[in-house]
KOLMARMI-912856 format. One record per residue (C-alpha): residue number from 1; residue in one letter; x, y, z. Coordinates in nm, 3 decimals, decimal comma. Each point is the difference from the previous one (the first is absolute). Layout:
<rs>
+-----+-----+---------+---------+---------+
:   n : res :       x :       y :       z :
+-----+-----+---------+---------+---------+
: NUM :   a :       X :       Y :       Z :
...
+-----+-----+---------+---------+---------+
</rs>
This chain:
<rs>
+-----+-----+---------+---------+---------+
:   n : res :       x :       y :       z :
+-----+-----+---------+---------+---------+
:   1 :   x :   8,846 :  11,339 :  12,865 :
:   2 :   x :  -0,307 :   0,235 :  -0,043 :
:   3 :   x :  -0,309 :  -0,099 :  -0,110 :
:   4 :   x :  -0,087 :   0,030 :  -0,401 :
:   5 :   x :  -0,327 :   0,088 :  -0,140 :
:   6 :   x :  -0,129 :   0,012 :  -0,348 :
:   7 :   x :  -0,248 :   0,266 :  -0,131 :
:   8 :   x :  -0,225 :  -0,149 :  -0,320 :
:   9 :   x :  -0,320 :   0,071 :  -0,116 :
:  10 :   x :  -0,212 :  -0,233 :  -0,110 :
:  11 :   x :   0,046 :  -0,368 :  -0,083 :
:  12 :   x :  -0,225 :  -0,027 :  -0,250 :
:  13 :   x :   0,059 :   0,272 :  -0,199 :
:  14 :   x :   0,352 :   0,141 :   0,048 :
:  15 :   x :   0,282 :  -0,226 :  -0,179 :
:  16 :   x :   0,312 :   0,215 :   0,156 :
:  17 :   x :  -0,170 :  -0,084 :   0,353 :
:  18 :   x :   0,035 :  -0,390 :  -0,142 :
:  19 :   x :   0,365 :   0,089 :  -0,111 :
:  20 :   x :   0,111 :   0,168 :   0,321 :
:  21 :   x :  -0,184 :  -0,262 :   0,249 :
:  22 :   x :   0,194 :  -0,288 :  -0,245 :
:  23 :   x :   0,313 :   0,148 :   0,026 :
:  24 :   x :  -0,016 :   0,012 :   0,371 :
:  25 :   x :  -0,111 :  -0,357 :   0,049 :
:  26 :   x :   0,255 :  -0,140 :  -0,235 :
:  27 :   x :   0,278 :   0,214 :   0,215 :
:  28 :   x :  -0,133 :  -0,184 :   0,307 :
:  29 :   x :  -0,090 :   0,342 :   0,184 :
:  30 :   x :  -0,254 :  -0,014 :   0,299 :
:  31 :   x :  -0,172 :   0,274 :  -0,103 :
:  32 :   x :  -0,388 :   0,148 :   0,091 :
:  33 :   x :  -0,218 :   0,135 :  -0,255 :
:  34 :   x :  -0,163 :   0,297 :   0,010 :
:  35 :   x :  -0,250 :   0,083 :  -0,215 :
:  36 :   x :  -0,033 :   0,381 :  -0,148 :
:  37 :   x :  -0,368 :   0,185 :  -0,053 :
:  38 :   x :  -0,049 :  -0,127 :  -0,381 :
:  39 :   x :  -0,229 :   0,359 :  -0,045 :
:  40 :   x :   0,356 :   0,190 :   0,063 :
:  41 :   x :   0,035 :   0,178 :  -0,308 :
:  42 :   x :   0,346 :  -0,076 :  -0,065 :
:  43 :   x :  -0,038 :  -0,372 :   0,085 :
:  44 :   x :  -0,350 :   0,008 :  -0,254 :
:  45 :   x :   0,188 :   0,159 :  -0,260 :
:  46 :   x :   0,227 :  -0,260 :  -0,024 :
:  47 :   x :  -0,271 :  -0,307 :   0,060 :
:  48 :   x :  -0,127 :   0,181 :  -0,306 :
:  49 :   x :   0,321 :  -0,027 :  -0,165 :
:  50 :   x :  -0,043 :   0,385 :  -0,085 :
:  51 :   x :   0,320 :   0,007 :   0,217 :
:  52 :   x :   0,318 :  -0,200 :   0,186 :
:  53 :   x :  -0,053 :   0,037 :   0,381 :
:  54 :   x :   0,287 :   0,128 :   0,160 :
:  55 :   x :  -0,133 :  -0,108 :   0,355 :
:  56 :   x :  -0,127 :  -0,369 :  -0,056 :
:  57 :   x :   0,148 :  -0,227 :   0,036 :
:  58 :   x :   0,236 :   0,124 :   0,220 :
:  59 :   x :   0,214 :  -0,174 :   0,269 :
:  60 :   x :   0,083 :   0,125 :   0,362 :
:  61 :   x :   0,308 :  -0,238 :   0,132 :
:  62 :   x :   0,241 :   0,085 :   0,239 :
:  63 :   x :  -0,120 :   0,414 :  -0,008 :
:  64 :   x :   0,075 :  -0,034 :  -0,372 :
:  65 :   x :  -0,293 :   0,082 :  -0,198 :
:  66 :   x :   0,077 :  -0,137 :  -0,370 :
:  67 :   x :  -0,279 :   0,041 :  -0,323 :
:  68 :   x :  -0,008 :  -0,054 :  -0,326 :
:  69 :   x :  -0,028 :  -0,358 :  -0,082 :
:  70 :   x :   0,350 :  -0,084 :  -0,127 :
:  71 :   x :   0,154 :   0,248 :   0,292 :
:  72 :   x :  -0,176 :  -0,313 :   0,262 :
:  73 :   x :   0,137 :  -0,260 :  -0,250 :
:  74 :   x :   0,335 :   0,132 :   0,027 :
:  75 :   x :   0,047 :   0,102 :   0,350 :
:  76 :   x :  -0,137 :  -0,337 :   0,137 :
:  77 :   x :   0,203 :  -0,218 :  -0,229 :
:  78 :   x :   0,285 :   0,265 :   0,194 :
:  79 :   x :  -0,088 :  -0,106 :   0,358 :
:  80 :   x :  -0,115 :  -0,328 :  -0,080 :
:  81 :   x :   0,300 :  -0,122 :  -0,277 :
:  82 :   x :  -0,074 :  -0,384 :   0,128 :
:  83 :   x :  -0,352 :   0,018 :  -0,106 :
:  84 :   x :   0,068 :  -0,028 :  -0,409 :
:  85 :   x :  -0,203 :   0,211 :  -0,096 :
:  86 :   x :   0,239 :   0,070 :  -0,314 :
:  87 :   x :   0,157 :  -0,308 :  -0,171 :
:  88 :   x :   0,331 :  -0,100 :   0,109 :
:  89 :   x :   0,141 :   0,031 :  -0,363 :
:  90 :   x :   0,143 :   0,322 :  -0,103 :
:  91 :   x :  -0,140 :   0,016 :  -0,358 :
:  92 :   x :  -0,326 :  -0,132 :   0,175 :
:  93 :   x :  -0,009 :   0,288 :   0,242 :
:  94 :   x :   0,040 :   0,217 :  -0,279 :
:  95 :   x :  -0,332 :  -0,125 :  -0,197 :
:  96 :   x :  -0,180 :  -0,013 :   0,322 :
:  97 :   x :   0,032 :   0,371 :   0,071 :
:  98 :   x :  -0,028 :   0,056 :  -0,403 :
:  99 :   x :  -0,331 :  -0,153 :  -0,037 :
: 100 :   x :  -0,136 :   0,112 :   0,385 :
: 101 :   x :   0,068 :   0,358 :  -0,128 :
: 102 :   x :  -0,158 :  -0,014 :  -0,319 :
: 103 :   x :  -0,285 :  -0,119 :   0,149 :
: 104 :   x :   0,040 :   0,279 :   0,288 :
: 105 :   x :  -0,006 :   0,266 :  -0,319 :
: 106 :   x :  -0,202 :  -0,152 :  -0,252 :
: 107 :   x :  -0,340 :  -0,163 :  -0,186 :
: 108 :   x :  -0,206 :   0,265 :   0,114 :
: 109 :   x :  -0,259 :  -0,094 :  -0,247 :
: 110 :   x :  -0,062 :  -0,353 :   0,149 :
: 111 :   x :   0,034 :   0,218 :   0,323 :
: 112 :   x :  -0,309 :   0,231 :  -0,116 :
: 113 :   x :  -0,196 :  -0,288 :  -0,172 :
: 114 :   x :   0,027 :  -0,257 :   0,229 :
: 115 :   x :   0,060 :   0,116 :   0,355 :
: 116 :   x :   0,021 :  -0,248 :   0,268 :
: 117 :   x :  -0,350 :  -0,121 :   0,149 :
: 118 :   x :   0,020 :  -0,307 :   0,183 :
: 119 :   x :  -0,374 :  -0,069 :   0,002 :
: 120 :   x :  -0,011 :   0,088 :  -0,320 :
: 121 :   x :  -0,056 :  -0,285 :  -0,274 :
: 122 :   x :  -0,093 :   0,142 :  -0,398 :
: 123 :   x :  -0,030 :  -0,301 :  -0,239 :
: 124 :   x :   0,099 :   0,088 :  -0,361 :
: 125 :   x :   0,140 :   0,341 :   0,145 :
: 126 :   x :   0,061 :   0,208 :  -0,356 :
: 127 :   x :   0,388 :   0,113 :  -0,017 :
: 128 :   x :   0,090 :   0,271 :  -0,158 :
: 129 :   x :   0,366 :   0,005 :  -0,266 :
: 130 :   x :   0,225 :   0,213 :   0,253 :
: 131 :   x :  -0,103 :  -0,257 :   0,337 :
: 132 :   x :   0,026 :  -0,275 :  -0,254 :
: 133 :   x :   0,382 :   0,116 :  -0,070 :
: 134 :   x :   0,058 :   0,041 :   0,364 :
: 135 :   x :  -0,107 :  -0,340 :   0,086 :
: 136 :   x :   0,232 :  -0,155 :  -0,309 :
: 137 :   x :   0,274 :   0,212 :   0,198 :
: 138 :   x :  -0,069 :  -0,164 :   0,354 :
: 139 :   x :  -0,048 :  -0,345 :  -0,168 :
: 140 :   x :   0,314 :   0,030 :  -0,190 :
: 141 :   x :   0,192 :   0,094 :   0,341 :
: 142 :   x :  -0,164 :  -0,325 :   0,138 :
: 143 :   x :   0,091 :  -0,222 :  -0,236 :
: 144 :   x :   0,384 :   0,145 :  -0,018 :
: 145 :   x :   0,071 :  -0,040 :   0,344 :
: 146 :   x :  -0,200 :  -0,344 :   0,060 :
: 147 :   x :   0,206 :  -0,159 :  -0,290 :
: 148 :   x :   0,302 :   0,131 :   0,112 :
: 149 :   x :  -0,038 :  -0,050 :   0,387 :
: 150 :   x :  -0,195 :  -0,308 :  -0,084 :
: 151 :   x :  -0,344 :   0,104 :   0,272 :
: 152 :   x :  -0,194 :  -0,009 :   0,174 :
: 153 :   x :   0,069 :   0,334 :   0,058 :
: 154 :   x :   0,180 :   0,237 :  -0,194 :
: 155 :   x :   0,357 :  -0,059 :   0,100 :
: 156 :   x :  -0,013 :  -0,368 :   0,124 :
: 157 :   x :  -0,175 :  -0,168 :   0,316 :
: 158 :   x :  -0,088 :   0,295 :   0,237 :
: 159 :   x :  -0,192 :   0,373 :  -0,057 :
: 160 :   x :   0,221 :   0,247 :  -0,070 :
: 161 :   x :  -0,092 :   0,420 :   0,031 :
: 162 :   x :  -0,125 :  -0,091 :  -0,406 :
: 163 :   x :  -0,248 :  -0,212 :   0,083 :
: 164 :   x :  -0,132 :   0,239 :   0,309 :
: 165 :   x :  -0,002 :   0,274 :  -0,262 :
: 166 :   x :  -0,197 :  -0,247 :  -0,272 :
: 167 :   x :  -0,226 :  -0,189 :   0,233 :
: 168 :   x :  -0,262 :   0,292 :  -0,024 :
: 169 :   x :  -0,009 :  -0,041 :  -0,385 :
: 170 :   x :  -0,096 :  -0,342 :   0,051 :
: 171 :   x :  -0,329 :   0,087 :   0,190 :
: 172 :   x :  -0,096 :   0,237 :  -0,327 :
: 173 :   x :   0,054 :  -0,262 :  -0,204 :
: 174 :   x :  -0,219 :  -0,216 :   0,194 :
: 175 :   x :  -0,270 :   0,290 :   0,065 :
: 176 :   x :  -0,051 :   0,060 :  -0,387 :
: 177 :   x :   0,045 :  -0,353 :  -0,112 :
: 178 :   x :   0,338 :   0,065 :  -0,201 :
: 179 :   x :   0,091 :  -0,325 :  -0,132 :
: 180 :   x :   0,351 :  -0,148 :   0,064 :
: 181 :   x :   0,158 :  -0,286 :  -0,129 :
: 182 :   x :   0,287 :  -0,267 :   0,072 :
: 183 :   x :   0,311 :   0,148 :   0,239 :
: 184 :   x :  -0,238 :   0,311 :   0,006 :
: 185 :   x :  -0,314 :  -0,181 :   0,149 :
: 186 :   x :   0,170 :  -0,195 :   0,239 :
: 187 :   x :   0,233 :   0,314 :   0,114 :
: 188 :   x :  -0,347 :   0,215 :   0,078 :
: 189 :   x :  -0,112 :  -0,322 :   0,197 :
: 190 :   x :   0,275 :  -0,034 :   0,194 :
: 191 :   x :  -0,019 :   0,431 :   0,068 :
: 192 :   x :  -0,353 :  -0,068 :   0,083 :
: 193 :   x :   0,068 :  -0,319 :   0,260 :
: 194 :   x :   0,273 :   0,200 :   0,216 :
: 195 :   x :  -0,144 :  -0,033 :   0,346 :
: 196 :   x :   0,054 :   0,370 :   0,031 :
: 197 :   x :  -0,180 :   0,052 :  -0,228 :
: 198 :   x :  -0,284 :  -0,230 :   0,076 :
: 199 :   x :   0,002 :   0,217 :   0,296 :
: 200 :   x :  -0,040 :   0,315 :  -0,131 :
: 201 :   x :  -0,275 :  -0,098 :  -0,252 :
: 202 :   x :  -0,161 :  -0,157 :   0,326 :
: 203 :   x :   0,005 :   0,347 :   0,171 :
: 204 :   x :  -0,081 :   0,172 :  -0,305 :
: 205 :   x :  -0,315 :  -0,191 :  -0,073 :
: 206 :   x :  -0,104 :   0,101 :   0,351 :
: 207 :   x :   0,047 :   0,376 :  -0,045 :
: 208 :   x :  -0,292 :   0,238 :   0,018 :
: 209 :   x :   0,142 :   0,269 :  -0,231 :
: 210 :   x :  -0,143 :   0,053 :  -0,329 :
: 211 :   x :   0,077 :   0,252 :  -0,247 :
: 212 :   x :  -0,224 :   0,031 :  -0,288 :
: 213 :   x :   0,220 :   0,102 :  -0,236 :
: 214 :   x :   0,176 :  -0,320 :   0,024 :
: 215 :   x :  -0,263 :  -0,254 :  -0,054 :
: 216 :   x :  -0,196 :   0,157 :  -0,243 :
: 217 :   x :  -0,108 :  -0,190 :  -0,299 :
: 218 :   x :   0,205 :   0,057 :  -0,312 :
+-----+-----+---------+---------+---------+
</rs>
């Protein structure tokens, strides 16, 4: 079998980089990383959220090149169908890509207001009405499935695509001090222990990169 290798930009501040490096780890892929000029227009535009990247991530397996976030959660849950990365449950499955692709397509004012920054911590961070109605919308998924697939993660014991596509909300929620409570709280803890992700924000705090326009002071 070739060789795979995933493009991403940078740890700290790219959250579809997160996504697509998740999504690979939870297929079980062997996979390299290769990291992508950050000053590349098309890749600033969208660490600037001005635009979605169509380049990063991207995924190069088997001379398949796949991008778009939910194209990589789709294909590898194709070539690796042992690897649950959907719930076994029909009517599971079903919520799982419901909820992945709303958060694929939406809350682009939490998106604008509170874009990921892993170094980043903002005490008392101000939020504005429309994030504020984007983060009762996340919480309210949370709480849905985790009652109804009874944790820790969304549908049951094991990550699912969901919580690959949420996990990067959970770092802006830590960044700008959003407070969570009960199933909520203990659901962004248990995001924020994944040793995957305790890897990534590893790398990330070790990454030279800074963009201005991403840590300034609001």
């Amino acid at each position: 079998m070739a060789g795979a290798t995933l493009l991403i930009s940078s740890k700290n501040y790219s959250s579809w980089s997160l996504r697509g490096y998740l999504l690979c780890r939870l297929a079980g892929l062997k996979f390299e990383e290769k990291l992508v000029d950050p000053e590349d227009p098309v890749n600033r535009r969208e660490l600037l959220m001005q635009s979605s990247s169509i380049r990063v991530p991207a995924l190069m397996h088997n001379d398949v090149a796949i991008w778009d976030t939910l194209a990589i959660a789709e294909y590898l849950n194709e070539m690796f169908p042992k690897a649950g990365m959907l719930p076994a449950e029909r009517d599971a499955r079903a919520r799982c890509r419901s909820i992945s692709g709303e958060m694929h397509s939406g809350f682009a004012a939490l998106r604008e207001a509170l874009p990921m920054n892993l170094k980043l911590f903002r005490p008392g961070f101000a939020v504005w009405s429309a994030v504020q109605a984007d983060i009762d919308r996340i919480t309210e998924i949370w709480r849905e499935c985790l009652s109804t697939w009874n944790g820790p993660w969304l549908f049951g014991a094991d990550p699912t695509i969901a919580d690959a596509m949420y996990a990067p909300v959970a770092t802006r929620f830590r960044s700008y001090d959003v407070k969570m409570h009960g199933a909520c709280e203990r659901y962004c803890q248990q995001v924020l222990a994944w040793p995957d992700m305790k890897q990534w924000f590893a790398a990330a705090q070790k990454e030279p990169e800074h963009i201005d326009e991403l840590d300034i002071e609001f």
